[in-house]
C-alpha positions as CSV (number, residue, x, y, z in Angstrom):
1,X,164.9,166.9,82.5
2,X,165.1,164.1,79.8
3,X,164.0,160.8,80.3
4,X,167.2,159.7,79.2
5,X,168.7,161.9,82.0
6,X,166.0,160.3,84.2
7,X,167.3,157.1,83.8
8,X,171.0,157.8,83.5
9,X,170.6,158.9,87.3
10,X,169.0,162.1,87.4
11,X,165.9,160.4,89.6
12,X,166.9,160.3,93.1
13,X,169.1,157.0,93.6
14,X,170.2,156.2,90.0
15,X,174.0,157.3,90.7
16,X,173.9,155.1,93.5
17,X,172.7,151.9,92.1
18,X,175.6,152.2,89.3
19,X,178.4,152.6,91.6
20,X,177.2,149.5,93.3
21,X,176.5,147.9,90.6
22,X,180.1,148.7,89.7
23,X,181.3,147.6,92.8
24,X,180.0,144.7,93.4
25,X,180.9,143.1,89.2
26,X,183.9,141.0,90.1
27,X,181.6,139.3,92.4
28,X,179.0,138.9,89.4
29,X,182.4,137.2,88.0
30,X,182.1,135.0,90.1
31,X,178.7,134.0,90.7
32,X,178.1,133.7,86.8
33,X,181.4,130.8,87.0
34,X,179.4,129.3,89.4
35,X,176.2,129.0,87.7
36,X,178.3,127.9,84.1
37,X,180.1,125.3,86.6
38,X,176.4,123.5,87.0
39,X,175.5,121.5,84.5
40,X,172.3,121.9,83.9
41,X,171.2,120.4,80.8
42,X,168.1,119.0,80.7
43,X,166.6,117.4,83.8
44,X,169.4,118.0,85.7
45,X,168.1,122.0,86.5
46,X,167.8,121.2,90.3
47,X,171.8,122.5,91.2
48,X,171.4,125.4,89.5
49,X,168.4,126.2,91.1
50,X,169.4,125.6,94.5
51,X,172.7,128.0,93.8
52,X,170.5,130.7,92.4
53,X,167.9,130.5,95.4
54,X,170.6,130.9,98.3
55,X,172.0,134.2,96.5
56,X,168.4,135.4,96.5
57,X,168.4,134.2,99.9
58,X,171.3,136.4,100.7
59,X,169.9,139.5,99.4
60,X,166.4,139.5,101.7
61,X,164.2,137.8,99.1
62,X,161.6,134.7,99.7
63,X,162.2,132.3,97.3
64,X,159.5,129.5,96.5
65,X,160.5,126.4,94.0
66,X,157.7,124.6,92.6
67,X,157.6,121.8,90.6
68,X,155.6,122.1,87.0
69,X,151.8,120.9,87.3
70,X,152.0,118.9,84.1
71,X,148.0,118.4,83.8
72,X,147.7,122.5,83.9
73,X,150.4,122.8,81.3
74,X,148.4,120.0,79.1
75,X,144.7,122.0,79.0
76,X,146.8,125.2,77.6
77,X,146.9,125.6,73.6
78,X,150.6,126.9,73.7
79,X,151.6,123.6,75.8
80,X,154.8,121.6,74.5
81,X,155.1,117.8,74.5
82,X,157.3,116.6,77.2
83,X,158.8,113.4,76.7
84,X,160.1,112.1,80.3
85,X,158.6,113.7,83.5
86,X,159.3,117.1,85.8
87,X,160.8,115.5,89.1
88,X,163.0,117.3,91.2
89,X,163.3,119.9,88.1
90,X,161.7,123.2,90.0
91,X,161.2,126.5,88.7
92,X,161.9,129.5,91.1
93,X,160.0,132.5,92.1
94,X,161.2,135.5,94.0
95,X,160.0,139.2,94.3
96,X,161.5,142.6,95.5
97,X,158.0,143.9,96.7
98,X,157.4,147.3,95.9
99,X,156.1,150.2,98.3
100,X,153.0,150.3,96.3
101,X,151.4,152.5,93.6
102,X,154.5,151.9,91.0
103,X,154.6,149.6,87.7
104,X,155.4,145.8,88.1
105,X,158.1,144.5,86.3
106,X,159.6,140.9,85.8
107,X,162.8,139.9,84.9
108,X,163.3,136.1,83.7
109,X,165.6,133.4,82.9
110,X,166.1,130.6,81.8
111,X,168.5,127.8,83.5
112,X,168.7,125.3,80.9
113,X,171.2,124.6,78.9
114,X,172.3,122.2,75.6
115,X,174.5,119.3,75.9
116,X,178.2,120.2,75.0
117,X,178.7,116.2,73.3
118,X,181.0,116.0,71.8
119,X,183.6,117.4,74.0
120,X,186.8,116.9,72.4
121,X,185.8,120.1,69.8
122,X,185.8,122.2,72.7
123,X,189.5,124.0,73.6
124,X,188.7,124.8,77.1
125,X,186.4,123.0,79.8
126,X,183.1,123.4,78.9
127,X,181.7,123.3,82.3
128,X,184.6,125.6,84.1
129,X,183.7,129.3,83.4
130,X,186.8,130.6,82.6
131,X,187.5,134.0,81.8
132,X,190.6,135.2,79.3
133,X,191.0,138.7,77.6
134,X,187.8,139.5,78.9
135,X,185.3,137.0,78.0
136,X,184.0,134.0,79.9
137,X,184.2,130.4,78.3
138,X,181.9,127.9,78.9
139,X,178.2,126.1,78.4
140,X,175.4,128.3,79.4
141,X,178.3,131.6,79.5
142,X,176.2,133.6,77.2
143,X,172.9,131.4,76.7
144,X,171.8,132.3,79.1
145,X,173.4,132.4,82.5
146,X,175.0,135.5,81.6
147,X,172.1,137.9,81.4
148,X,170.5,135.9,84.6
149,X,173.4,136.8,86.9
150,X,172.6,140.7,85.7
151,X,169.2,140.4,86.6
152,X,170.2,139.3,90.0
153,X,173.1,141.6,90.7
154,X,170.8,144.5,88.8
155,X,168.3,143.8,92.4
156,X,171.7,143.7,94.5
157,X,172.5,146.9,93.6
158,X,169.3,148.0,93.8
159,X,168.8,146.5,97.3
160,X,172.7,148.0,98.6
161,X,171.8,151.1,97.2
162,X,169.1,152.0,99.7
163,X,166.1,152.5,96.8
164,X,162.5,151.5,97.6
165,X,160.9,150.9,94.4
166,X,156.9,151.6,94.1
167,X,156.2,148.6,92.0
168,X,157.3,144.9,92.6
169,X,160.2,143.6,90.7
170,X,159.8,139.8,90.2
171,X,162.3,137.6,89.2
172,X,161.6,133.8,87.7
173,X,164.1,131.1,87.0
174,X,163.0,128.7,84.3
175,X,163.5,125.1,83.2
176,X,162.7,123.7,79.3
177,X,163.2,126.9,77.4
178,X,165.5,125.4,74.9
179,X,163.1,122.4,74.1
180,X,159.7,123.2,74.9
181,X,159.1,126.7,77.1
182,X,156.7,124.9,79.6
183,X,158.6,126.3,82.5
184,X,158.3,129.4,81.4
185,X,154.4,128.7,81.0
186,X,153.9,127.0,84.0
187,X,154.8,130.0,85.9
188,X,152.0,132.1,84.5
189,X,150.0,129.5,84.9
190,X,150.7,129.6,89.0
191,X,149.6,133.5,88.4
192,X,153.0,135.2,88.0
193,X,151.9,138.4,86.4
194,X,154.0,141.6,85.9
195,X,153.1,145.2,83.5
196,X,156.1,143.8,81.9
197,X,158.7,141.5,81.3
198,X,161.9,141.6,80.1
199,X,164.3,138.3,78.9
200,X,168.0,139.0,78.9
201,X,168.5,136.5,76.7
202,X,172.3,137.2,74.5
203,X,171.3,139.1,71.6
204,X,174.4,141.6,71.6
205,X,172.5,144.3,73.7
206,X,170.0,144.8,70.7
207,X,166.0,145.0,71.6
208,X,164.4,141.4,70.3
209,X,160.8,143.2,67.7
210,X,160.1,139.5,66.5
211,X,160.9,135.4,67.1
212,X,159.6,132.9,64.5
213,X,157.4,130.1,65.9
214,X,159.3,126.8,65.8
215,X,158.2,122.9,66.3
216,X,160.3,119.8,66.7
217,X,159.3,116.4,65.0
218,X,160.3,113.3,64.8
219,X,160.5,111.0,61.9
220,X,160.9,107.9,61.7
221,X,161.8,105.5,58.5
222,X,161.4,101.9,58.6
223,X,163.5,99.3,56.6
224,X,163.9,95.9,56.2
225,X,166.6,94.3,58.6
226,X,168.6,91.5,57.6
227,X,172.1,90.3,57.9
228,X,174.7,91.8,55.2
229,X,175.5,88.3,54.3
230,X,173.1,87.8,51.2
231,X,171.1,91.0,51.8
232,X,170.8,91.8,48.3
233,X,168.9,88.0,47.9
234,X,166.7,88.6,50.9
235,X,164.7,91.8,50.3
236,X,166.7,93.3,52.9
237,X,166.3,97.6,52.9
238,X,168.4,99.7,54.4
239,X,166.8,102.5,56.4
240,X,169.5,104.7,56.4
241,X,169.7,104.5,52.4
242,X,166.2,105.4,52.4
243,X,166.2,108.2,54.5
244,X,168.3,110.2,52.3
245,X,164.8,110.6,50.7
246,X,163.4,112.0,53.7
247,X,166.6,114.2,53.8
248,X,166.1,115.6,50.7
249,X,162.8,116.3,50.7
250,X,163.3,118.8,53.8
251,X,165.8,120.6,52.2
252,X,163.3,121.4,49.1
253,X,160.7,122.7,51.9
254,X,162.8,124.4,54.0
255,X,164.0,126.7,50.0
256,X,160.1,126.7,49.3
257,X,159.4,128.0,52.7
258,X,162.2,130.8,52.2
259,X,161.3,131.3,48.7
260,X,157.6,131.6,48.8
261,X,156.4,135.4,49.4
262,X,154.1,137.2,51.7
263,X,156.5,137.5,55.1
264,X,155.1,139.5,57.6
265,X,157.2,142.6,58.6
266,X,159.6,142.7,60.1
267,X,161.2,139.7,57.9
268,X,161.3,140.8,54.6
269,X,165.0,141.9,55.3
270,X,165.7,138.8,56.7
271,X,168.0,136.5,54.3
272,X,166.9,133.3,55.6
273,X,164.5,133.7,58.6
274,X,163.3,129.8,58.4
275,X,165.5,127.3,59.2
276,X,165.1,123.7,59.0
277,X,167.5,121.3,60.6
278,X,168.1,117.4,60.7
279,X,169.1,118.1,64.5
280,X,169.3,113.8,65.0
281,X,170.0,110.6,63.2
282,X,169.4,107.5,65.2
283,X,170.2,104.1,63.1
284,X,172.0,101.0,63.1
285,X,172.9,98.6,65.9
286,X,175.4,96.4,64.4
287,X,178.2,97.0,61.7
288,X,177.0,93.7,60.2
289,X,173.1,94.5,60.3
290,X,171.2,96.5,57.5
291,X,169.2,98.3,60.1
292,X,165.2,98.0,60.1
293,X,164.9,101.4,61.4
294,X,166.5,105.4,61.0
295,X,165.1,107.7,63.7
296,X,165.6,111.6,62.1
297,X,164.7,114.7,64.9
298,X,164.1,117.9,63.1
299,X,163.3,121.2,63.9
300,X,161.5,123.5,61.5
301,X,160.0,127.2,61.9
302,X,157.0,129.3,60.6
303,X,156.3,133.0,60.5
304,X,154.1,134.8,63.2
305,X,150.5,134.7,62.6
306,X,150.7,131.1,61.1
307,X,149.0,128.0,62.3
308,X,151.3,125.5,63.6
309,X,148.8,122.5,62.7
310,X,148.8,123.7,59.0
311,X,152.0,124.4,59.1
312,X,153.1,120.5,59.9
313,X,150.2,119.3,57.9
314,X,152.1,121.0,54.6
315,X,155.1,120.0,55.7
316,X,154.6,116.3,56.5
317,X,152.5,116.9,53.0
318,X,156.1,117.5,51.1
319,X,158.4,114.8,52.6
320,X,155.2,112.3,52.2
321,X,155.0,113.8,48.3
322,X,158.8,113.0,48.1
323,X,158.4,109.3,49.6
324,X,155.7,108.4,46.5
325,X,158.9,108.5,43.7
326,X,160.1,105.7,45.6
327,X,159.0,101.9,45.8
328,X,159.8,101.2,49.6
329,X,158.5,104.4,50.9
330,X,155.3,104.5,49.0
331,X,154.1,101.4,50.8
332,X,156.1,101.9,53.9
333,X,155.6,106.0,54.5
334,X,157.7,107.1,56.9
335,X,155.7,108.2,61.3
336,X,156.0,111.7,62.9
337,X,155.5,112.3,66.5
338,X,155.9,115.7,67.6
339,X,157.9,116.3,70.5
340,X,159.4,119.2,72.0
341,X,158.7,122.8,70.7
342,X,154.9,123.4,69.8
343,X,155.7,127.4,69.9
344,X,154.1,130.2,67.9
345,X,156.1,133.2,66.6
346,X,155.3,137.2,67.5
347,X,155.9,140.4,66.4
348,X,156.5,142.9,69.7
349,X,153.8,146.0,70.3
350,X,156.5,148.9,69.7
351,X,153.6,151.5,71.3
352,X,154.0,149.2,74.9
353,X,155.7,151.9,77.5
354,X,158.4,149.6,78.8
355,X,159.8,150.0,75.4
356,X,160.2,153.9,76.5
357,X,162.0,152.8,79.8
358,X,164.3,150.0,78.2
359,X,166.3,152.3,75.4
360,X,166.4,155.3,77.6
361,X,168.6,152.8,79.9
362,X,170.4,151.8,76.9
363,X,171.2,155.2,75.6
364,X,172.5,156.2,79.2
365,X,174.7,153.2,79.7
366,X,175.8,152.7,76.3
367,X,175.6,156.3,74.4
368,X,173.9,155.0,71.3
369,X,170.3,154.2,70.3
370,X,168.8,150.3,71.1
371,X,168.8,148.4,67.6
372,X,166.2,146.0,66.8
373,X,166.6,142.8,66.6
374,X,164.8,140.3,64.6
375,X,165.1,136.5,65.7
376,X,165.0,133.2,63.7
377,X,164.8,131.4,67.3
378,X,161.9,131.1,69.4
379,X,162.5,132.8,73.4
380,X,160.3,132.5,75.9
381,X,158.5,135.8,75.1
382,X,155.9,134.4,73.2
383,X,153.8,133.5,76.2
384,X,154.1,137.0,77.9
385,X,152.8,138.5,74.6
386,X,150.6,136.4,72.9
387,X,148.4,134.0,75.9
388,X,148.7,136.7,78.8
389,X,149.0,140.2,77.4
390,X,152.1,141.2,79.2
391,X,154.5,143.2,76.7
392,X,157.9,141.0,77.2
393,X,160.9,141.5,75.3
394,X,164.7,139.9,75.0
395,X,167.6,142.2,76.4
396,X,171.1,140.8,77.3
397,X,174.8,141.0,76.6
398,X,177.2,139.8,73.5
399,X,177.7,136.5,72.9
400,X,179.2,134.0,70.8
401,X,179.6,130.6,69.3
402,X,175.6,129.7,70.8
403,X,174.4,125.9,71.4
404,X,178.6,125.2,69.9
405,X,181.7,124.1,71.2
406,X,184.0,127.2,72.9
407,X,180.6,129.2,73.8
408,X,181.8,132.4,75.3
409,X,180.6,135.7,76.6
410,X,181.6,139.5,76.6
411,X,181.7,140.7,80.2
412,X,181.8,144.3,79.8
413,X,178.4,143.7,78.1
414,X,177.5,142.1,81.3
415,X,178.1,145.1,83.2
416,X,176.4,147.1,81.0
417,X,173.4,144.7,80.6
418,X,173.5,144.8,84.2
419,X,173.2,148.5,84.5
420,X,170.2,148.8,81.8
421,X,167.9,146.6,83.8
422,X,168.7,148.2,87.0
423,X,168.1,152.1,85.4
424,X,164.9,150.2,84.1
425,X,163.6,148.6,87.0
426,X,164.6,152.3,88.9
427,X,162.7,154.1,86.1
428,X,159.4,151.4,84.9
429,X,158.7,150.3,88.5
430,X,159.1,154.2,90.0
């Protein structure tokens, strides 16, 4: 026997798990409406929580929600600054204990989601989960509630299917992935440990070999406020105006940074693997006021393997470079706080055995080899592979239109996703 055939369902159990799995998807349906029908940008995590812990509930599992320890997180080099606090935003834990001498496995998620503002770009509701000609519509559809509600209905089958796994499967729900990952670190922190750990983040069922690291910063340029009325007599200095400097100046690092040679593999074939955006731009309280201040957030990348702290040393070098050709900037340079994202890239072990598991489930499910996928995004990965030596990789179904209006989801990639991790869990935990 194969290994492929192992996992397909030639092990004792596998046929079983699919037909439930099968059976119980218009359910899944459901559920995953209900979790894109919480809004759960962030610091509003606590709903979506509470939903996901009573369908845990359901299924025979403990549950424990914990808030984030924010002093642990702080004496931890992969720590992200938070700007506000962690009330009433938990994280959840849950395992399927194993029957002992088998492989631990963790699946995680994360629960966050990005704002959908503004709303009128968006052709249906945003927060309804509606499905048409197959796909679901709505925040958080594919990014990444979708691949969560497989991990959980991947256990139910598991669970209605009568199998016993040896090892423990573990599942964690996450806040702050998409602006810092500290949920995701907090729970190893707390001891959360698994042989592995797989993501099912939406990467159109495609094996995630590589993230770049990212950081957020923000800038801010100062002016010289006055009222319009005589402004050019007054010395008045519009920030805006000036930070078409700083503007500029980001654009010429972020070609430099794509320009300049020596990637690591895998991103040599990658057009474009570092992007730079203007996410932000705060200025201006009156119509009728030059403003005194323009507040730019940005969010810029760097290859594996490079330090973040030169990294934002060269590139707060370049825009400071840029602000010397002008008057105002040279004796007003412009502050940058870092908020947000402090988080290193990696490139995945390819030798690590889950790997092994993971496409044998794919080739099973879907009849054609796993593809590898190389990310210009940070996940929450990182952390599994590079602070706690736990091989972790991204798996999930085929999305589109990510972090835009009309975010949607394929949900016969949901069933399939669904189906990989459960042959996985059946074949890496024993």
């Amino acid at each position: 026997m194969t290994r492929t055939d192992a996992a397909a369902g030639g092990a004792a159990g596998g046929k079983a798990v699919l037909e439930r799995v099968e059976a119980n998807f218009e359910r899944q349906v459901e559920f995953l409406s209900r979790l894109v029908q919480e809004r759960s940008v962030r610091g509003n995590e606590r709903g979506v929580q509470d939903v996901i812990a009573g369908e845990l509930q359901r299924l025979g599992l403990s549950v424990e929600l914990y808030d984030l320890d924010l002093e642990q997180l702080r004496a931890h080099r992969a720590y992200s600054p938070l700007e506000g606090d962690y009330a009433d935003r938990p994280n959840l834990a849950a395992t399927l204990p194993g029957a002992g001498g088998g492989r631990s496995l963790l699946f995680q998620s994360h629960v966050d989601v990005v704002p959908v503002t503004p709303e009128r770009f968006w052709t249906r509701d945003p927060w309804a989960g509606e499905v048409a000609d197959g796909r679901m519509y709505g925040r958080g559809a594919a990014d990444m509630k979708s691949g969560l509600s497989a991990m959980i209905f991947a256990v139910r089958a598991l669970r209605e299917a009568g199998v016993e796994l040896a090892g423990d499967l573990h599942l964690d729900t996450v806040i702050e992935e998409e602006c810092t990952g500290n949920g995701a670190l907090s729970s190893l922190l707390r001891g959360r440990r698994a042989d592995a750990a797989i993501i099912p983040e939406p990467f159109g069922q495609t094996l995630l070999v590589a993230q770049v690291g990212v950081m957020w910063v923000r800038i801010t340029v100062e002016g010289a406020g006055a009222h319009v009325l005589g402004a050019d007599q007054q010395g008045a200095v519009n920030a805006i105006a000036k930070a078409r400097v700083v503007l500029a100046a980001i654009e010429e690092l972020e070609r430099q940074a794509n320009e300049a040679g020596g990637r690591p593999a895998p991103f040599g074939t990658v057009p474009h693997p570092l992007n730079y955006s203007v996410g932000t731009l705060h200025a201006g309280d009156w119509p009728s006021t030059v403003p005194s201040e323009c507040v730019l957030e940005v969010r810029f990348s760097a290859f594996p393997g490079e330090d973040l702290a030169e990294v934002r040393a060269r590139f707060e070098a370049g825009v400071l470079a840029a602000c010397e050709e002008d008057a105002w900037l040279r004796t007003h340079p412009p502050r940058f706080d870092y908020i947000g994202f402090n988080a290193e890239g990696f490139v995945l072990d390819r030798s690590a055995p889950v790997l092994e598991s993971l496409e044998a489930a794919h080739m099973a499910v879907t009849g054609a080899a796993l593809e590898p996928f190389v990310s210009t995004a940070t996940t929450d990965a990182r952390f599994y592979n590079l602070y706690f030596g736990i091989p972790a990789t991204c798996y999930g179904p085929i999305g589109g239109n990510l972090h835009a209006p009309d975010e949607w989801v394929d949900l016969a990639s949901v069933l399939d996703t669904t189906r990989v991790l459960a042959l996985t869990a059946l074949d890496w935990c024993g």
